[in-house]
N, C-alpha and C positions, 0 to 999 in steps of 0.2 A: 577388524573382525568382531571385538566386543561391541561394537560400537552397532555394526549390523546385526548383532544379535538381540541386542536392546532394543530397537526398533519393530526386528517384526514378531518377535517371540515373546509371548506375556510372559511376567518374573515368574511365576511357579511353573512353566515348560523348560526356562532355560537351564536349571543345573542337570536337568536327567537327561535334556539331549547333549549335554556336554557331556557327558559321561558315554553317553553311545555312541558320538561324533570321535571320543580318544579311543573308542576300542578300533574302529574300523577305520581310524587314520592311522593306527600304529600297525593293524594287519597288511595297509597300503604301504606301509613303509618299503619292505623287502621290493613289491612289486614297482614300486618307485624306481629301488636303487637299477635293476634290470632294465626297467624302461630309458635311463639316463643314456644308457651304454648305448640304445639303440637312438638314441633322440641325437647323441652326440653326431654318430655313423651319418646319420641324414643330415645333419646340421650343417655338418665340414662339406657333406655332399652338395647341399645349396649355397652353401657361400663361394664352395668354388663354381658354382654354376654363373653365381650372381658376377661375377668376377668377369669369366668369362663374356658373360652377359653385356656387360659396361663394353668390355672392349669390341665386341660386336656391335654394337649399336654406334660407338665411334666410327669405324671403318662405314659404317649403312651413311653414314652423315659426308662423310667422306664421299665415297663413291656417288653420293646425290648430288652435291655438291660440283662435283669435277663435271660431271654431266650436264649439267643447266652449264654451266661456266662454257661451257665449249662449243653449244650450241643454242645457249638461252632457251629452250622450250619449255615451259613450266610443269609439264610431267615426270620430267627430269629431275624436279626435286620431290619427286614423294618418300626416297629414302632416306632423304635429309630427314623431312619431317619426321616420318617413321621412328630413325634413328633418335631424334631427339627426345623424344615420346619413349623409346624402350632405354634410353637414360635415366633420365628423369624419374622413370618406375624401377629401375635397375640401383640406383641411389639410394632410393629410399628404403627398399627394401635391403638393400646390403647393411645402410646403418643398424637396419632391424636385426637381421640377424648377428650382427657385431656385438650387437648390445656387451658390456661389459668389457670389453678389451679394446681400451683405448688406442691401441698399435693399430688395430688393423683400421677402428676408424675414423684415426689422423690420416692413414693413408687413402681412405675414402676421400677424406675432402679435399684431400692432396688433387687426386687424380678430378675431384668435381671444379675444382678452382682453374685446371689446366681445360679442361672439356668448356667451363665457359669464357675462357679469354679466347680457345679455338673457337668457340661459336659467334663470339664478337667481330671478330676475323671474317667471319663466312657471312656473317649478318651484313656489313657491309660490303665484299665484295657482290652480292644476290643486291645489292639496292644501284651499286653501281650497274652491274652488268642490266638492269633491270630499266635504268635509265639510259642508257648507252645504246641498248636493244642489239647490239650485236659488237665480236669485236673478240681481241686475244685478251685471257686472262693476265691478271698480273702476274708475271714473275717472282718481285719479290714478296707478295703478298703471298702465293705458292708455298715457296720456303719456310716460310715462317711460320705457315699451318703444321707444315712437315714435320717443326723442330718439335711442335707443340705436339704432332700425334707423338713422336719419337719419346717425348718426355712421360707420355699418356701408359704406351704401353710399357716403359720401364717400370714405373709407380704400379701397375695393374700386373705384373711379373712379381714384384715383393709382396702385394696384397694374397698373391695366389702360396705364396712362399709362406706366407705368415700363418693363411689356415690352418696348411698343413702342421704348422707347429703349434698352432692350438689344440690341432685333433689330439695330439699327443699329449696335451696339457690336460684338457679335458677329460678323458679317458682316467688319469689318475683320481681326477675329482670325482668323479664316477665312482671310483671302489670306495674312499673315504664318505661319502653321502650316505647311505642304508644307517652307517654308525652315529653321522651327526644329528639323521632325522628322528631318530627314534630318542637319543638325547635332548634334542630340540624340543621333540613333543613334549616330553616328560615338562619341562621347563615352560613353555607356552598353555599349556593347557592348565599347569599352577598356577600361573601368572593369571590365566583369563579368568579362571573361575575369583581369585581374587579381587580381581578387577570388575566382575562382575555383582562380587558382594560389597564391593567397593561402591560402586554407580546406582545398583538394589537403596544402600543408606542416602547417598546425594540426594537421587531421588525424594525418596522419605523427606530427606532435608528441606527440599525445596518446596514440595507440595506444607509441610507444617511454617513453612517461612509463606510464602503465599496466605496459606486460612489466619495467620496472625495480623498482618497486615492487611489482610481484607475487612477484616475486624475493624480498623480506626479509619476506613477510607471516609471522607467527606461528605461525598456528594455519588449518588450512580455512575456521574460521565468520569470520574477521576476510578469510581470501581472497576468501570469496562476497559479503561485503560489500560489499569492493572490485569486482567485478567488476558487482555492482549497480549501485554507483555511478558507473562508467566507462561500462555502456551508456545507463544515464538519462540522462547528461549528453554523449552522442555521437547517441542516440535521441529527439530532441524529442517528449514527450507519451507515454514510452511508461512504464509500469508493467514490474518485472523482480523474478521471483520465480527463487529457485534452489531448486532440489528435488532431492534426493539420498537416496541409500541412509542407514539408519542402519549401526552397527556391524555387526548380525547379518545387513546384508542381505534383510530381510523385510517391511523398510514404509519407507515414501516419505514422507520429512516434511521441510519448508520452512524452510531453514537461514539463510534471513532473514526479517527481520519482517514480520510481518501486519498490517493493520489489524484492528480491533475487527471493522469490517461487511463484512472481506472475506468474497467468495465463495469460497474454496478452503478457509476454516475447517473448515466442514461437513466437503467431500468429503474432505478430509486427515486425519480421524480413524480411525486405523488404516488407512491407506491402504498399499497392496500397490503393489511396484513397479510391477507390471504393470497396474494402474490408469494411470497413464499412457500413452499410446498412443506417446509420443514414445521411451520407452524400451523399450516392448515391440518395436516396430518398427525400432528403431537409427536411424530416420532420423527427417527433421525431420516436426514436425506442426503446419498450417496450417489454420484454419475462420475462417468469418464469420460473420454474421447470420442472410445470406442462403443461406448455402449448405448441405445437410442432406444430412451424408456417409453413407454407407453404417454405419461403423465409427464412433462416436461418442468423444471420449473422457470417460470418467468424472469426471474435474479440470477441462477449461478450458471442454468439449463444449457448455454451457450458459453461459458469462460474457458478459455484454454488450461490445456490441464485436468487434472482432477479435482474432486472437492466433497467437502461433506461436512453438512449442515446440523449442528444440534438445537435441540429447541430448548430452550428456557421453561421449564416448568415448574410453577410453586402452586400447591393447593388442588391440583388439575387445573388452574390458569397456564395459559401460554400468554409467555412475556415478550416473549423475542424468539430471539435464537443466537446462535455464534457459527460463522462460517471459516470455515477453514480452507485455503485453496492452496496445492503443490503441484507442480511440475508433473509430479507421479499420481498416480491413484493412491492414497492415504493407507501406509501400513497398517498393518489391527494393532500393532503397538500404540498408531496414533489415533488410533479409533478407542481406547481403551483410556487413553490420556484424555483424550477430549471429553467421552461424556464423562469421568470420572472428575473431572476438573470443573466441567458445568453443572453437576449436580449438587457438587461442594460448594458451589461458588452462589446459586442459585436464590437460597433462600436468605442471605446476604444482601442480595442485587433485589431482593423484593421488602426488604427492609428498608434500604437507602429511597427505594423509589417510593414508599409507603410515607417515609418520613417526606419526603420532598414534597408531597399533595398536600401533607398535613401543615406544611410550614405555608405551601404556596395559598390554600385554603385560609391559613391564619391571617395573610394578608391579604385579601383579594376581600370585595365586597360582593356578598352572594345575588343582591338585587341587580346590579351592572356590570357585575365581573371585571369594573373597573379598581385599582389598588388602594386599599383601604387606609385610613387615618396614622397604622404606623408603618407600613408602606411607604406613604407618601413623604415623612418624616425620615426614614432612611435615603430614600430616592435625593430629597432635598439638601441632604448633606453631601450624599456623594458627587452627584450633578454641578454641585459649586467648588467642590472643591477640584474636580476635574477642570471647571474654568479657572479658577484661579492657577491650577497647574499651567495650562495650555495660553494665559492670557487671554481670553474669549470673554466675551460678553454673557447674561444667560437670563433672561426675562421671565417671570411667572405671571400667570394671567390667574389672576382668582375671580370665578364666574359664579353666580348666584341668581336662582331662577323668580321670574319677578313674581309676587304674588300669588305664593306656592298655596302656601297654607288657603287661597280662595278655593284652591282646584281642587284639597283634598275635601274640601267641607260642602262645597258643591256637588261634585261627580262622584265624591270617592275614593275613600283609599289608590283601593283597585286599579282607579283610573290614572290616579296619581301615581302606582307603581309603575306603570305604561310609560307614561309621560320621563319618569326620571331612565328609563331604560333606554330609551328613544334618543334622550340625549344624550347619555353614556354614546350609545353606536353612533351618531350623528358630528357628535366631537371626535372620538376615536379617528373616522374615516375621514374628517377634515386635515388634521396635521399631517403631520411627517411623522416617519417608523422610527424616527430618532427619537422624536418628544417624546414626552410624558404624558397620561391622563389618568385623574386622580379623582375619588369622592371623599371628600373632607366630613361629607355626615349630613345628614337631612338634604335639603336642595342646594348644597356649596363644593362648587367643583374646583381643582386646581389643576391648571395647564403649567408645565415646565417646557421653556424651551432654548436649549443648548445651542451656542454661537449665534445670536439672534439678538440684536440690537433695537432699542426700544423701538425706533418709527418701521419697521418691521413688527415687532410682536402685536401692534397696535394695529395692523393692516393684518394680522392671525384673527387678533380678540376680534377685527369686525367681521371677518369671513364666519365665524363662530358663531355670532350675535345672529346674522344672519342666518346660517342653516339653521342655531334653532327655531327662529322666527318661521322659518319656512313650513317646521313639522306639523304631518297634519296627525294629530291624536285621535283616536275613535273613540267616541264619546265625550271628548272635551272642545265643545263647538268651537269655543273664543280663544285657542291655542295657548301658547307660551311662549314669552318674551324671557329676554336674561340682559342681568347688567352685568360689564367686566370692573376689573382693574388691573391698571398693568404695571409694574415696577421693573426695574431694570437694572444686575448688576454689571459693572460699577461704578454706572451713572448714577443713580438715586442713592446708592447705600454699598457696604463693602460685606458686612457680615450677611449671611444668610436670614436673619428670623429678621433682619431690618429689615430687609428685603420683600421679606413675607406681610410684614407690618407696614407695611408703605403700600403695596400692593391690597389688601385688605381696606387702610384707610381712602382709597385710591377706587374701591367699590362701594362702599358709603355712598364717596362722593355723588359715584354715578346714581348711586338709589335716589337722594336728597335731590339731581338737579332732575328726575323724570323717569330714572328708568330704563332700561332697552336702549343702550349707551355706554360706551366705554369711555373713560376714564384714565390720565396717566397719573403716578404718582407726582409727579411736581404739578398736578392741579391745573393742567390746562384742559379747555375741553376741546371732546374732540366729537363732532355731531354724528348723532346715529347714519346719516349719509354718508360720510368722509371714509374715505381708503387709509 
């Protein structure tokens, strides 16, 4: 009960309707104890009906029974079935009413254990006679149904026996109840309101354990984790997705985990902010089952269940949102949790993200967007050491564009900024999403490439050589050439910067024998034609 009261009742409603909820359960008290006496009167009334009921339904099985049996015509058994059916519901509903006295519903099952070893009995004589198509019933099979109803209605005689001395039973607890409820009350409704100031602090607790910890989070994706995991575990039953802007701001994708069967998989593939209603509109968005908005949203518009979406808002920017999906349509307890939780959590989540462009920006080079010089240096440590974990090969290609400095003094800066951009994209879209692409600073590129053995890296560096060859620059008539050099761990060298140093001397090389030519680091050539 406290526990439903915490849900749908905001904390400053719940102690004054607990207070109006004790006056008018204690004036129910009296009316209660009156109504028992009469609930009991009808009670005894239906359990002996129920009773009754069973064993009527027996004999209906019976006499359907006997009839097919004697003349096989399958109309013959509609009392069977009949019968079995006002069993079946006659059972169920007897436990129901037994509830609490074990007596009578041992003898329930007593009499259900006998009804179905007789129905096993009759199951197969109906398949014999059934197969037989005609003929005298069994004899001893007869008997044996007999003994079974014989035992049916004795069990069904003490059940009936038994009510009656419940009625009797009952009726005392009857006059005792007006006096325990009203003591009960007294007692339950100390206790709740307790427990209510009790769960009031938890609360408290959890939300100032939350914002502390929100505080030292890492990174945004390890925040929304967190923030996940603080409404799931404040939100009973409810499912919490976060959905945010990527980097460029142009698609809306779910920065915590999915399931395999989730519904938001689908619509989340290349989803547009404004695909969600929750951010297009800055304010919250709430649907159910039943209810068929005008404006649908594209994401949640269709999920089973309820749901209600808040939006991320820092500055009047919309960042995201947070969805929430239950079973139910979302109590205003959990509507009051939710934006209360997003708004706290909010400009946090626009901190970490603020930080993350600034660090991503610090590495990243702004002319190619390709990873900048300490970038590339962290990249290069971590990439080897991963092979050296995994025992893999991992090849760097160090690329440099041939007689750069002609093009800027010729064409132009300008032209030159073109030309270096062209082949940032041009390298980029040649590799694999595994690699690496890197600008080491003026026209000197580095390629990393993980599990990749030298006479492979060397068949990359010429596809390389190649597509720059190919660029056509606008305004630079006579194009651009590039020399590689390829090294390879841990054939050439074992530590990292040997590696880099090998590869390095290993592009010299290429400059010294012409140019437009790659190069391995143990000095063999390899001709601008060659794969």
């Amino acid at each position: 009960m406290s526990l439903a009261l915490s849900r749908l009742l905001p904390e400053k409603r719940r102690l004054p309707l607990l207070l109006v909820a004790a006056v008018l359960l204690s004036a129910a008290a009296v009316w209660i104890a009156s109504a028992a006496q009469r609930d009991t009167a009808e009670r005894v009334a239906g359990q002996a009906q129920l009773a009754q009921d069973m064993l009527t339904a027996m004999l209906d099985q019976e006499t359907g029974l006997r009839g097919y049996l004697l003349n096989g015509r399958e109309p013959f058994l509609e009392p069977y079935v009949k019968g079995r059916r006002d069993l079946d519901q006659a059972l169920v509903q007897g436990r129901a009413e037994a509830r609490g006295d074990q007596r009578a519903i041992r003898l329930i099952d007593q009499e259900e254990s006998i009804a179905r070893e007789w129905q096993t009995l009759a199951e197969q004589e109906i398949r014999v006679a059934r197969q037989r198509k005609f003929g005298i019933p069994d004899i001893d099979q007869s008997f044996l149904r007999k003994n079974y109803m014989d035992r049916f209605r004795s069990l069904n005689a003490d059940l009936q026996t038994r009510v009656e001395t419940r009625r009797s039973e009952q009726l005392q607890e009857a006059g005792r109840l007006s006096v325990a409820i009203i003591l009960g009350l007294g007692l339950v409704f100390g206790a709740l309101g307790s427990l209510l100031i009790r769960r009031a602090r938890q609360t408290r607790g959890r939300e100032r354990e939350f914002a502390e910890t929100l505080q030292v989070m890492r990174s945004e994706g390890e925040a929304h984790a967190l923030l996940r995991q603080h409404l799931e575990r404040t939100i009973k039953g409810g499912r919490v997705t976060v959905l945010t802007r990527n980097n460029s701001a142009n698609r809306l994708v779910a920065s915590t985990d999915l399931d395999a069967a989730d519904p938001l998989r689908d619509p989340l593939e290349d989803a547009k902010p404004q695909t969600c209603l929750a951010v297009r509109l800055a304010q919250p968005y709430e649907r159910s089952e039943s209810s068929e908005p005008l404006l649908q949203c594209e994401l949640c518009g269709k999920s089973a269940g309820g749901s209600l979406c808040q939006p991320l808002i820092v500055g009047g920017q919309v960042l995201g949102s947070v969805l929430l999906r239950k079973r139910a349509v979302p109590s205003q307890a959990a509507r009051e949790r939710l934006e209360q939780t997003v708004s706290r959590a909010a400009p946090a989540l626009a901190n970490l993200r603020n930080l993350a462009l600034a660090e991503a920006r610090a590495q990243t080079d702004p002319l190619t967007g390709l990873a900048n010089k300490r970038a590339i240096e962290e990249t290069v440590k971590r990439m080897h050491a991963q092979s050296m974990r995994l025992g893999s090969p991992m090849s760097v290609l160090v690329l440099d564009l041939d007689h750069f400095k002609r093009v800027n003094d010729t064409y132009g800066h300008p032209r030159g900024d073109e030309a270096l951009a062209a082949t940032a994209d041009s390298m980029s879209s040649t590799v694999r999403d595994s690699d690496f692409v890197g600008r080491m600073g003026g026209e000197e590129f580095i390629v990393l490439l993980p599990d990749t053995a030298n006479d492979a890296a060397v068949h990359v560096a010429q596809k390389l050589r190649r597509a720059i060859e190919a660029l056509v620059i606008p305004g630079v008539p006579t194009g651009i050439t590039a020399s590689v050099g390829v090294a390879t761990y841990p054939d050439d060298a074992v530590e990292s910067d040997a590696v880099l140093r090998l590869a390095d001397r290993a592009l010299y090389l290429a400059k010294k024998l012409g140019r437009n030519r790659v190069e391995r680091a143990a000095g063999d050539v390899v001709a601008p034609s060659a794969e």
